[in-house]
C-alpha positions in Angstrom: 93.8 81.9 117.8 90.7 82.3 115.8 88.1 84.3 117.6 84.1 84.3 116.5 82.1 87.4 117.2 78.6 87.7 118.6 76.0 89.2 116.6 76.4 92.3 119.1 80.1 92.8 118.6 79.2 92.4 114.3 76.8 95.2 114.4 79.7 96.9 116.5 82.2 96.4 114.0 79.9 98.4 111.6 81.2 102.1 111.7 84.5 101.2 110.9 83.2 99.3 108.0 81.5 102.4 106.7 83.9 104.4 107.3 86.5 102.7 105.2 84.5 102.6 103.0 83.4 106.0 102.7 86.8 107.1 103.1 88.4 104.8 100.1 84.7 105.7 97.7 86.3 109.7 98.7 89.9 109.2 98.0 89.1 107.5 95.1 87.0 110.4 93.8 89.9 112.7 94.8 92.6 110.8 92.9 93.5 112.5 89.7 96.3 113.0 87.2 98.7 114.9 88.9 97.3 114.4 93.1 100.4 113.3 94.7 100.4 110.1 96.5 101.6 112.3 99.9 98.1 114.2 99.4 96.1 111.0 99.3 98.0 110.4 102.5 97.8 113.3 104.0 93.5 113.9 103.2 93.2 110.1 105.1 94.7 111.2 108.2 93.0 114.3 108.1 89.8 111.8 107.7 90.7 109.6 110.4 91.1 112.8 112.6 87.8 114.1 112.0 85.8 110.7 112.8 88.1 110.1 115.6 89.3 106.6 114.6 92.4 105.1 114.7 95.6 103.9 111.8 96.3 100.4 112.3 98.9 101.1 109.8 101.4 104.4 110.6 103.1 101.7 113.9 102.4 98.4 112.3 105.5 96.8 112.0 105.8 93.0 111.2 108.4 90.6 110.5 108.4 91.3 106.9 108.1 95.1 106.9 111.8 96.8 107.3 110.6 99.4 109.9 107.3 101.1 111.2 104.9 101.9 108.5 104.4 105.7 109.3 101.8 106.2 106.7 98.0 105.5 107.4 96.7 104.2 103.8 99.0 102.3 101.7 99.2 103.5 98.0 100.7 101.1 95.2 100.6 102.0 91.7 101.1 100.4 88.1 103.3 97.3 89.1 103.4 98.0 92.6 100.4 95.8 94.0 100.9 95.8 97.6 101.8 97.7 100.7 102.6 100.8 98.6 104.2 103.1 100.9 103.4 106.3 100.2 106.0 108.6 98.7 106.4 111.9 96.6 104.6 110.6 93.4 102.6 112.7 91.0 100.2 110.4 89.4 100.6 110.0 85.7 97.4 109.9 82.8 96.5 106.0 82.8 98.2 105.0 86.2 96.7 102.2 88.1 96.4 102.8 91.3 95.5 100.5 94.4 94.5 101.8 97.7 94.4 100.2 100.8 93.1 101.5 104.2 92.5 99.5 107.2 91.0 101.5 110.8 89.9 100.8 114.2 86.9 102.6 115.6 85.4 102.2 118.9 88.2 98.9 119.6 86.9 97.4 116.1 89.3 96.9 112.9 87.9 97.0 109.2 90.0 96.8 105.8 89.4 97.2 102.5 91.0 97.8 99.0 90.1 99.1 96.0 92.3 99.6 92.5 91.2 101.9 89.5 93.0 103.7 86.7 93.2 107.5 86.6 92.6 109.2 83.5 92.7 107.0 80.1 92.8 103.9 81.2 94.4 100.3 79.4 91.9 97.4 78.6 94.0 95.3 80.1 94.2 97.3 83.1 90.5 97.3 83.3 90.3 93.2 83.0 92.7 92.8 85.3 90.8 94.8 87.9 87.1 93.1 87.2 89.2 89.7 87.6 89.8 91.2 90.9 86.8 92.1 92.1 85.1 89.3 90.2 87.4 86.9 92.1 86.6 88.7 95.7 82.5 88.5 94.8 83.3 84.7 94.5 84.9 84.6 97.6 82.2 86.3 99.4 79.3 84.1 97.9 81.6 80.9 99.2 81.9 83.0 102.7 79.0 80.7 104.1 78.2 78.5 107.1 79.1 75.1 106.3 82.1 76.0 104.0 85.6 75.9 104.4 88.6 78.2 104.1 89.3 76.3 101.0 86.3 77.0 100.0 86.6 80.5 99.6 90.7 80.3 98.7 89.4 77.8 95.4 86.7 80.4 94.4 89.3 83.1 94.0 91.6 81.0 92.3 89.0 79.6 89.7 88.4 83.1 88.6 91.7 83.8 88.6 92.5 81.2 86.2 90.0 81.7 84.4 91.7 84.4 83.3 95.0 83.2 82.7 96.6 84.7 85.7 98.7 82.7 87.9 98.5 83.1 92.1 100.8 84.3 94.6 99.7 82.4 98.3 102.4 84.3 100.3 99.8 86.9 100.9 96.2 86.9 101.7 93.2 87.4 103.2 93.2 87.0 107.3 91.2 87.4 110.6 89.6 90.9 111.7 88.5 92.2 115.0 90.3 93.6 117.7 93.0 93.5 115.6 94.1 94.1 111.7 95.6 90.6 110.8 94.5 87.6 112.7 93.8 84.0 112.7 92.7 82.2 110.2 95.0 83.3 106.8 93.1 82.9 103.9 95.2 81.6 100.7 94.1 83.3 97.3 94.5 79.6 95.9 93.0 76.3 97.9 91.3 73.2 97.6 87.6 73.2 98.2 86.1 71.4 101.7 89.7 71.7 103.1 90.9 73.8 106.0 89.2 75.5 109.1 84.7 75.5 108.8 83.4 78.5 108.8 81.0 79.1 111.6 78.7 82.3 112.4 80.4 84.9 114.0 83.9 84.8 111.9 84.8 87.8 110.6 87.5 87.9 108.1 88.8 90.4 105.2 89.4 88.8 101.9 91.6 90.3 99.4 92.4 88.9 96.3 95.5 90.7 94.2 96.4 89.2 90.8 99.6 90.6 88.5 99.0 90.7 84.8 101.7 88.3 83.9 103.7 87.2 86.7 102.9 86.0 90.8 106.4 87.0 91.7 107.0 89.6 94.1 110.1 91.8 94.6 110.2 94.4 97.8 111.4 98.2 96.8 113.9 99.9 99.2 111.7 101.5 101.1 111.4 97.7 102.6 107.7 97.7 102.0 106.0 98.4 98.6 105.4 95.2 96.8 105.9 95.1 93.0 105.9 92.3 90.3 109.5 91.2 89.0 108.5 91.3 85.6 106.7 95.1 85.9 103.5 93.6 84.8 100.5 96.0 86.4 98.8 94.6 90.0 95.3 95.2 91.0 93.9 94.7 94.6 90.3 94.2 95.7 89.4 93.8 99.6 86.0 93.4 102.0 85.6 92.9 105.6 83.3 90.4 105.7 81.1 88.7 108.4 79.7 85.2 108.0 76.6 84.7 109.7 73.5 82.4 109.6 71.8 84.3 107.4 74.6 84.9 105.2 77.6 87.0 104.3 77.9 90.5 105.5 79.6 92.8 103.9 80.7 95.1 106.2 83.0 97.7 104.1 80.3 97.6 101.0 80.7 100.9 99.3 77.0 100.5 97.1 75.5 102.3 99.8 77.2 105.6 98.5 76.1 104.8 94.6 79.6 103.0 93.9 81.0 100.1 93.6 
């Protein structure tokens, strides 16, 4: 069922969107050659702790997940792109790392993303992450009253394309409120002025993920972390976002902090 949200509840949903965003803007920071993905883990729940919020990861456990997460921030690196669960890894000079970190404060969810490379990084790396975030800045300027889902799903494809990256639809951007995932599912690939209209009050996250040479996706024992079946490199950008009257709101923007 997709829910809308008053302009109350919005403002509501606001300190989880800061803090996700502080928290992701921090861990980011922290992340250097040689932090172990366990740390990153373990300095999020000690975050969570102090602000008094709550995972909506270390219990989520879906149909396509082979048991309960157990970790509160998923960490994928190089080819892994998604739901990186994470695991005793040093990280290496050059590694591209995606993290992804998703609350509930106060009864309210927000999720975000954010990829970078530690240490010397690879211009193709770098690309691959601006397509990203290029592709997620599209889909927030589409996020409008009036639009459509498809809307938003054909603005990150175009960029994508752009590019010369193909898309992967099996995962995307969804519903937030009450809950982490909800109705509607947004496609990273659509057809404009097709699917549900987007009316004030829906809040949604969208993440676009692109892999450098491949849209293929193979699952790692651990029945979680998502990597590319060719090993190409992944890079993951994600915003809560509200859509209003008077526009998009951005409700995990990290500028506020003096970064991106």
């Amino acid at each position: 069922m997709i829910e809308l949200r008053t302009p109350a509840e919005i403002e509501a949903m606001r300190p989880a969107g800061r803090f996700v965003a502080e928290t992701l803007a921090t861990l980011r920071d922290e992340t250097k050659v040689g932090t172990n993905l366990l740390a990153i883990d373990r300095r999020a729940h000690e975050m969570i702790r102090r602000a008094g919020a709550e995972s909506c990861y270390i219990d989520y456990h879906p149909s396509f997940g082979a048991s309960p997460f157990g970790k509160v921030i998923c960490t994928s690196v190089n080819d892994a792109v998604l739901h990186g669960l994470p695991h005793d890894y040093a990280v290496k000079d050059g590694d591209l790392v995606s993290l992804d970190f998703a609350v509930s404060i106060d009864g309210w969810v927000a999720d975000s993303a954010v990829s970078f490379v530690v240490g010397t990084p690879r211009d193709e790396d770098l690309w691959l992450i601006d397509t990203a975030e290029r592709a997620l800045d599209a889909a927030i300027a589409a996020a409008t009253v009036g639009n459509r889902i498809g809307d938003i799903s054909h603005a990150i494809a175009e960029v994508a394309r752009s590019e010369g990256y193909s898309i992967n639809t099996d995962f995307g951007g969804h519903g937030v409120g009450r809950v982490m995932h909800g109705d509607p599912h947004v496609p990273n690939d659509g057809k404009p002025n097709r699917g549900f209209p987007l009316r004030a009050g829906l809040v949604i996250a969208l993440e676009p993920w692109f892999l450098g040479t491949t849209d293929r996706l193979v699952t790692d024992p651990d029945g979680w972390t998502l990597r590319s079946v060719d090993g190409s490199r992944g890079a993951h950008a994600e915003h809560t976002v509200a859509i209003t009257d008077d526009g998009p709101i951005v409700l995990t923007d990290r500028s506020w902090l003096g970064v991106a």
